[in-house]
ZALO-61066 format. One line per field, with one value per residue (C-alpha): residue number from 0; residue in three letters; x, y, z. Coordinates in Angstrom, 1 decimal, always signed. Each point is the difference from the previous one (the first is absolute). Layout:
% ZALO-61066
num: [NUM  ...] $
residuo: [ALA  ...] $
c1: [X  ...] $
c2: [Y  ...] $
c3: [Z  ...] $
***
This chain:
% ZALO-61066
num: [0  1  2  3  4  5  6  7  8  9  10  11  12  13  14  15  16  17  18  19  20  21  22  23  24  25  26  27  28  29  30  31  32  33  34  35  36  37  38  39  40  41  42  43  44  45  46  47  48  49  50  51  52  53  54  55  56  57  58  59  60  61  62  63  64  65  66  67  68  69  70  71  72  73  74  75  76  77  78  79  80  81  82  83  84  85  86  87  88  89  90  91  92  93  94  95  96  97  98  99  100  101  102  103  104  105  106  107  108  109  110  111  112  113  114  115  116  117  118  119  120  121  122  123  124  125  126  127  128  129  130  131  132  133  134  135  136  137  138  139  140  141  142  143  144  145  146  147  148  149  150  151  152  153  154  155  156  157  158  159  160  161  162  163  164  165  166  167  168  169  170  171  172  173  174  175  176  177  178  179  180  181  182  183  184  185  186  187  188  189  190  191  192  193  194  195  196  197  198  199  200  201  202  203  204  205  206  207  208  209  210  211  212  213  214  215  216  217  218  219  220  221  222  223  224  225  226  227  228  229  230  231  232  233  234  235  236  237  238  239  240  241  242  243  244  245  246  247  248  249  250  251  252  253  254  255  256  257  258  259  260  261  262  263  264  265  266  267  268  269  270  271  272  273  274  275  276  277  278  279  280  281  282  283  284  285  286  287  288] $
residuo: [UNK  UNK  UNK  UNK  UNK  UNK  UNK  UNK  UNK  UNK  UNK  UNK  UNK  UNK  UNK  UNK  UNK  UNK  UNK  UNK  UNK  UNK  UNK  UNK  UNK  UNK  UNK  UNK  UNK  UNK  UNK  UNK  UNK  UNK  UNK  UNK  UNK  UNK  UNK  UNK  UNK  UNK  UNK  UNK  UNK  UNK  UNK  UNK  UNK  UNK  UNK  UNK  UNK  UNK  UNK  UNK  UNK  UNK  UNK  UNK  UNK  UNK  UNK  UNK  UNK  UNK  UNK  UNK  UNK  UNK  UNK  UNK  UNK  UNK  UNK  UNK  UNK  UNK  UNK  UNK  UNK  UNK  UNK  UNK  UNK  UNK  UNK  UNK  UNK  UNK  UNK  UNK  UNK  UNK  UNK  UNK  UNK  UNK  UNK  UNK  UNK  UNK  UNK  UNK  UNK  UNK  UNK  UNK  UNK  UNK  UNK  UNK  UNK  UNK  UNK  UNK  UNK  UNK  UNK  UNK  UNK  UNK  UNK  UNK  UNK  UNK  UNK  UNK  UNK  UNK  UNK  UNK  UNK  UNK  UNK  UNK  UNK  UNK  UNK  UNK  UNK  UNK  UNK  UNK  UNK  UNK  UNK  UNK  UNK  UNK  UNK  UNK  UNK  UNK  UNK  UNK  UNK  UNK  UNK  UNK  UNK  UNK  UNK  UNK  UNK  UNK  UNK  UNK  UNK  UNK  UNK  UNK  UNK  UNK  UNK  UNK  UNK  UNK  UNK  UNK  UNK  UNK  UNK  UNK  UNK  UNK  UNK  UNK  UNK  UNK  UNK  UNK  UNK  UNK  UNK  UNK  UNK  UNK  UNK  UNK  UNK  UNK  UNK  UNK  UNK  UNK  UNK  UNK  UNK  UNK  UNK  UNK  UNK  UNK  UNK  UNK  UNK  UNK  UNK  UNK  UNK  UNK  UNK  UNK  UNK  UNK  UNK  UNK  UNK  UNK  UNK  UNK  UNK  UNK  UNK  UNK  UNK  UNK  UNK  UNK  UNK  UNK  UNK  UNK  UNK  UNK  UNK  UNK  UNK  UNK  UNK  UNK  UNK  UNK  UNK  UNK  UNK  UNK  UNK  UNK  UNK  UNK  UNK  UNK  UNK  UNK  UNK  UNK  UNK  UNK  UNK  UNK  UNK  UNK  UNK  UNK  UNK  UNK  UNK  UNK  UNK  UNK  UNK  UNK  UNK  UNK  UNK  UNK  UNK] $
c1: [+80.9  +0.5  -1.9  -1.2  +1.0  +4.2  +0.9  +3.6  +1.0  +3.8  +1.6  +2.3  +2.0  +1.9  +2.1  +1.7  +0.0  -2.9  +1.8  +0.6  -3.5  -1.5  +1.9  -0.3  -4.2  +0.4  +1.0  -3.0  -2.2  +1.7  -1.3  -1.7  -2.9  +0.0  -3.6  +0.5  +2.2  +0.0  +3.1  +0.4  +3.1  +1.0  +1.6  +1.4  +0.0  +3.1  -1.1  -3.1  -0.5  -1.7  -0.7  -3.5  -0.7  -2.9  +0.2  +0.0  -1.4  +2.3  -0.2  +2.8  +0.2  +2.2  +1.0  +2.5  +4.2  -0.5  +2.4  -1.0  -2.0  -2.5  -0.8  -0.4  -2.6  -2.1  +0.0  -1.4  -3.0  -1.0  +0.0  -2.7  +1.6  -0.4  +3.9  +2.4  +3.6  +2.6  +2.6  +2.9  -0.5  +3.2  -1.1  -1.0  -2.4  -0.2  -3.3  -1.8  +1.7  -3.2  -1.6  +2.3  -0.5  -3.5  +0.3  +2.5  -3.2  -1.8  -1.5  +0.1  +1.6  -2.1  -2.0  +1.5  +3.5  +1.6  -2.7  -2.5  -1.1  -0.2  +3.0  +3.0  +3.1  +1.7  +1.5  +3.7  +1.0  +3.2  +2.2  +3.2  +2.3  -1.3  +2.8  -0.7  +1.7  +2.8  +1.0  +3.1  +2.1  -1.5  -3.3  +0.9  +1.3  -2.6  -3.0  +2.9  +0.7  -3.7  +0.1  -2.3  -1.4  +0.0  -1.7  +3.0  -0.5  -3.7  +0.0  -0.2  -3.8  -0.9  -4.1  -0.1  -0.4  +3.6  +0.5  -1.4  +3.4  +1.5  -2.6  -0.1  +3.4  -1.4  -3.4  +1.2  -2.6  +1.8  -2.1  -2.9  -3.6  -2.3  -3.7  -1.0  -1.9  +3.3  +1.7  -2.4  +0.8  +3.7  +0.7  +3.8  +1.2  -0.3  +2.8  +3.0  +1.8  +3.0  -0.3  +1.0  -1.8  -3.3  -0.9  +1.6  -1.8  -3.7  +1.0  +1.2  -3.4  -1.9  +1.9  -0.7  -3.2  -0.3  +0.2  +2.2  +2.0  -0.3  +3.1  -1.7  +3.2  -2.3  -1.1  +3.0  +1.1  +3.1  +1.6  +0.1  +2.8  +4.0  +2.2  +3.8  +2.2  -0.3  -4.0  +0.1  +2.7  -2.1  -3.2  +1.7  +1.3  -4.0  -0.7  +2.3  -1.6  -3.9  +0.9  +0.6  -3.0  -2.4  +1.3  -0.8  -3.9  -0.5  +0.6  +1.5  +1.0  +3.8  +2.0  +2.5  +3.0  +1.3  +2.2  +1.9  -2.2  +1.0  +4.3  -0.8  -0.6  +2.4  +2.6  -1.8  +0.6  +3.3  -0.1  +0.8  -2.7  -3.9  -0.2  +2.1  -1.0  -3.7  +0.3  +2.4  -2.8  -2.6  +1.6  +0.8  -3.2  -1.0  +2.9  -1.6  -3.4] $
c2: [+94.6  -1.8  +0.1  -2.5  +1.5  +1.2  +2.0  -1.7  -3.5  -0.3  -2.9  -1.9  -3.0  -1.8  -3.3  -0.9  +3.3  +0.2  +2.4  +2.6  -0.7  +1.3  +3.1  +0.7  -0.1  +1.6  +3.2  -0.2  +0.0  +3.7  +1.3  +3.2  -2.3  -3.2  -0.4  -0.1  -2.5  -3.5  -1.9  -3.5  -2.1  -2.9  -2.7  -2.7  -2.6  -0.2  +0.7  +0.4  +3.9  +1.2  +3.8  +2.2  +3.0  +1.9  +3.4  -1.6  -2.8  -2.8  -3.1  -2.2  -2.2  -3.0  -0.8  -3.2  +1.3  +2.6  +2.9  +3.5  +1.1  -2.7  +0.2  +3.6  -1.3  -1.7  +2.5  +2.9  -2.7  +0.3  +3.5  +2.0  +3.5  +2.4  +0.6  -3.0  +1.1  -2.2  -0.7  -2.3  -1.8  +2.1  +3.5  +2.4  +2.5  +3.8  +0.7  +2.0  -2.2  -1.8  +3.4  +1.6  -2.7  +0.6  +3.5  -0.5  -2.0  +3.0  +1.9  -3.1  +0.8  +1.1  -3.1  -0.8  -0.3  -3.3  -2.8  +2.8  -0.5  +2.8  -1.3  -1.0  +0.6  -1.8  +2.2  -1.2  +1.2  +0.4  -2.7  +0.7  -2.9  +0.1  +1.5  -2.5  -3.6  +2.0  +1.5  -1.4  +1.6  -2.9  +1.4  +3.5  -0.6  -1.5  +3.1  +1.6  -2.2  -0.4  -3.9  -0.1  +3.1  +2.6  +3.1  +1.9  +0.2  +0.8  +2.7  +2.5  -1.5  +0.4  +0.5  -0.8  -2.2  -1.9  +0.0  -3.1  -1.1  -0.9  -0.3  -4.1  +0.0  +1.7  -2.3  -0.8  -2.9  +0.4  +3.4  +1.1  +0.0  +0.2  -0.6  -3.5  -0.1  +0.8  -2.5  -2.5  +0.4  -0.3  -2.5  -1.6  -2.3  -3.6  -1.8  +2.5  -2.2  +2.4  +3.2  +3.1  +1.3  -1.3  +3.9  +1.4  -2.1  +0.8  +3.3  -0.2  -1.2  +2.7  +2.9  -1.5  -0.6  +3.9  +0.0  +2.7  -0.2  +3.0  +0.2  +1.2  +0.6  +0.7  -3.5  -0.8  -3.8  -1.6  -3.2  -2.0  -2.2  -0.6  -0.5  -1.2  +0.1  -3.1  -0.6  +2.9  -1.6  -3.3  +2.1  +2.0  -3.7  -1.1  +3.2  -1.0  -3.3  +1.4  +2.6  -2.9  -1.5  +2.7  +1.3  -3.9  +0.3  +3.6  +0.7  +3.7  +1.0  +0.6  -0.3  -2.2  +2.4  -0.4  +1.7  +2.9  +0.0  -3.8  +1.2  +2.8  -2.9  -2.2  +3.1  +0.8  -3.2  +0.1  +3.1  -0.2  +1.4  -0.8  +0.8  -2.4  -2.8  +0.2  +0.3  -3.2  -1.9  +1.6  -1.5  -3.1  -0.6  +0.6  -2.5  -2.7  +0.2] $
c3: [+126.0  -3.2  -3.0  -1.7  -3.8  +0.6  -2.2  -0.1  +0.4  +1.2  -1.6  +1.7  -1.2  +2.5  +0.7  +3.2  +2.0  +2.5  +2.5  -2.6  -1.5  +3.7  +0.0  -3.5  +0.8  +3.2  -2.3  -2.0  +3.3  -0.1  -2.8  -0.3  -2.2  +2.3  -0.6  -3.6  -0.3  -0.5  +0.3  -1.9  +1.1  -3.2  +1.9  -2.0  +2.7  +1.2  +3.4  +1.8  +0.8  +3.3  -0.7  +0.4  +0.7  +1.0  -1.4  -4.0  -1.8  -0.1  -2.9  +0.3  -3.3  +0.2  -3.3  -1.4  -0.3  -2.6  -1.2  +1.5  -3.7  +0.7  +3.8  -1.4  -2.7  +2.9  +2.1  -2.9  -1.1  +3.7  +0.8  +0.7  +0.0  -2.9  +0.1  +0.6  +1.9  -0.4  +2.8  +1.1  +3.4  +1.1  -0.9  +2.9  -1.1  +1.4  +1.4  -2.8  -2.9  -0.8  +0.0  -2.3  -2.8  +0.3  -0.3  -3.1  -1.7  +0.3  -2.6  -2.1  -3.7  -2.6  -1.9  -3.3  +2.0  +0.1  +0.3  -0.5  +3.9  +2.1  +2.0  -2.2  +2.3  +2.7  +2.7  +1.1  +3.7  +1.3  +2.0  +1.2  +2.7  +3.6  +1.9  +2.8  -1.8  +0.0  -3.8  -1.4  -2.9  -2.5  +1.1  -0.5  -3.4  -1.5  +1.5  -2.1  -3.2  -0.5  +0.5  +3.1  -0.4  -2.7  +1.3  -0.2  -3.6  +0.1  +2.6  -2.3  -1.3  +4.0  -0.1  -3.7  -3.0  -0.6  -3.4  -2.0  -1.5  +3.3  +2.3  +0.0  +1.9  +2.9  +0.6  +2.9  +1.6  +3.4  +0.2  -2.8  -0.1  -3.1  -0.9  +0.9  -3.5  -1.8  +2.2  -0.9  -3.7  +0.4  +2.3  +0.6  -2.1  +1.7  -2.4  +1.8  +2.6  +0.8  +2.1  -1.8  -2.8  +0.0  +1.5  -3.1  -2.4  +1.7  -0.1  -3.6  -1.2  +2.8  -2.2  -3.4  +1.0  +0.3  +3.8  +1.7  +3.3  +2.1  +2.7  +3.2  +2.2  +3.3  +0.7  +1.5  +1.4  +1.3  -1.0  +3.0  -1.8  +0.4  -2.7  +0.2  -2.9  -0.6  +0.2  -2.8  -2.2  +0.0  -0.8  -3.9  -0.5  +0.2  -1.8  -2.8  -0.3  +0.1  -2.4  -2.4  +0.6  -0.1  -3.1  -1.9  +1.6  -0.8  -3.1  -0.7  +3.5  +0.1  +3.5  -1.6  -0.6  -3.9  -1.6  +1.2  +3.3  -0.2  -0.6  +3.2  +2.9  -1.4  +0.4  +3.3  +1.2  +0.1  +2.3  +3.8  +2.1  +0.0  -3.3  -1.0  +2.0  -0.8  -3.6  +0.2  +1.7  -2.1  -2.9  +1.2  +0.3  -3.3  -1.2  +2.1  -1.2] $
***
């Protein structure tokens, strides 16, 4: 039975992929707190989607060609939930995942925290490759590297608070939920038009704002995505370039390397291996910016 108050709104932004859409829903019908969840699919368009389901509420908003930060924006004004989760239209989520971020709202920090609301965190789950595209080295190395996913470096904040001067690099939008009031507050930028660190720089103002990021490792999901060496070389070259960009329209955040860290990929780059390669691509597309 579903209610007509969720208490989490799964946010999905999507363009072009309706088969992976369906299964991507058709593990939400499994949750553990089906009946508590509304789902809200941000279409931009592209494509007209053909996709219910009877065990959630299901809004489809078609918006106009956007970047992923804005169909994000849409979807937030229209949820209903007290908790918004944020998802890709490729992620596979375990059964109890939406459970678990619920359970990692709860107790609710102390007011005078953060925004001074009862609830000033965002909960960040874990998301590891789906074995089933098939996991190539490239994909292997960056789980590794921290360039898809850092939670090598976190694990040892598993169940906790991570730490407030690197917490931003792990807001990872592909798998978090937070208060939708707070969520409200901070929306996405709208003026971003390359992928790669718009998450960084909502999460950058999230922590200054006072918010914290507790890692719940038990709401587990799979990346229902394949990567070839290539695909990922093309992506740090995009990185490169956004990393440009979002340092001009947000003032004080740093992902430009200068300096020494500026001298280390240049050396880097002239390493064989995947090291190598992607910090030549990374910087190349910071040159062409």
């Amino acid at each position: 039975m579903r209610m007509d108050s969720p208490i989490l709104s799964v946010i999905i932004p999507t363009h072009k992929r309706p088969q992976i859409l369906r299964r991507t829903l058709e593990y939400i019908e499994r949750q553990t707190i089906v009946d508590q969840i509304e789902v809200i699919v941000v279409n931009d368009e592209s494509e007209k989607l053909k996709v219910k389901s009877e065990k959630f509420g299901l809004r489809i908003l078609n918006v106009p060609p956007c970047h992923q930060g804005v169909a994000r924006n849409r979807g937030v004004e229209g949820a209903k939930g007290k908790y918004v989760l944020f998802i890709g239209d490729d992620i596979f989520l375990a059964p109890d995942a939406c459970a678990r971020h619920i359970q990692a709202h709860s107790p609710p920090l102390p007011v005078g925290e953060g925004l001074g609301v009862r609830a000033s965190r965002a909960v960040l789950g874990f998301t590891t490759w789906d074995p089933a595209v098939g996991i190539t080295p490239v994909m292997e190395w960056l789980e590794f590297s921290g360039w898809q996913f850092g939670y090598p470096m976190i694990a040892p904040y598993a169940h906790q608070t991570i730490p407030s001067s690197i917490q931003h690099r792990f807001t990872y939008t592909s798998h978090i939920s937070l208060p939708t009031e707070i969520a409200k507050k901070f929306p996405f930028r709208e003026d971003v038009t390359l992928y790669g660190w718009e998450d960084i720089e909502w999460g950058w103002r999230l922590k200054n704002a006072g918010v914290k990021l507790f890692y719940q490792p038990d709401a587990r999901a799979l990346h229902h995505h394949h990567m070839t060496l290539e695909d990922s070389l093309k992506r740090m070259e995009t990185l490169g370039r956004s990393a440009v960009m979002i340092e001009k329209i947000a003032l004080g955040l740093d992902v430009v390397p200068k300096g020494f860290k500026k001298l280390k990929y240049q050396i880097a780059s002239l390493l064989p291996g995947m090291r190598g390669m992607h910090s030549k691509a990374y910087m190349q597309g910071i040159g062409k910016f």
